[in-house]
N, C-alpha and C positions, 0 to 999 in steps of 0.2 A: 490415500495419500498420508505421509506421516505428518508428524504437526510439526511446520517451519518455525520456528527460530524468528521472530522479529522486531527490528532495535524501536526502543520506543518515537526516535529522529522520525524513521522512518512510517512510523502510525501516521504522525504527527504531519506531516506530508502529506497524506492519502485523504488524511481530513478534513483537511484546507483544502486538496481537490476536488474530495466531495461536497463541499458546502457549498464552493463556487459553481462547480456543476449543476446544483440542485438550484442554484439562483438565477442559471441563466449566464453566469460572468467567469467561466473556466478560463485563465488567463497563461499563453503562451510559458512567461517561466515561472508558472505553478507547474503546468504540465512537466517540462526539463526536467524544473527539478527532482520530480516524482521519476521519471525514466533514466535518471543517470542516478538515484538512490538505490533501485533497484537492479541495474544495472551495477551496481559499484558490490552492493549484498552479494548478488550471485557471483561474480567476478569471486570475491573474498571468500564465500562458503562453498562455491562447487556446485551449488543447487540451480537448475536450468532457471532464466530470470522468468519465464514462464507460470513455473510453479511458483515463485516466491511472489510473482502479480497477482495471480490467481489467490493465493492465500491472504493477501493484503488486500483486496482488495473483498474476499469474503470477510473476515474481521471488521473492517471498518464500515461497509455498507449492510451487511445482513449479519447482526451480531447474535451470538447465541443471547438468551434471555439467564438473568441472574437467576442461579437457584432460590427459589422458595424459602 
């Protein structure tokens, strides 16, 4: 897969989602909003919202490790 494009809003979202998640307190419009972000990306860039999930979602939850 090539490397998606992603607005910083949009990290920024996913990380809030994840932290809720990870607490136990994922909350109804943290969710929205993360699915109409995504949603609104791929609408704008043409890329299925699938892949642009899929990529946000590896970035923010399993990040590469900083170079050495």
């Amino acid at each position: 897969m090539a490397t998606i494009e992603l607005p910083d809003e949009l990290i920024a979202l996913e990380r809030t989602a994840w932290a809720e998640i990870q607490a136990g307190a994922l909350t109804v419009p943290t969710a929205q909003a993360v699915h109409q972000a995504i949603a609104a990306h791929a609408e704008a860039t043409g890329i299925p919202r699938l892949d642009i999930e899929t990529a946000l979602k590896r970035r923010v939850r399993h990040p590469e490790p900083a170079p050495a």
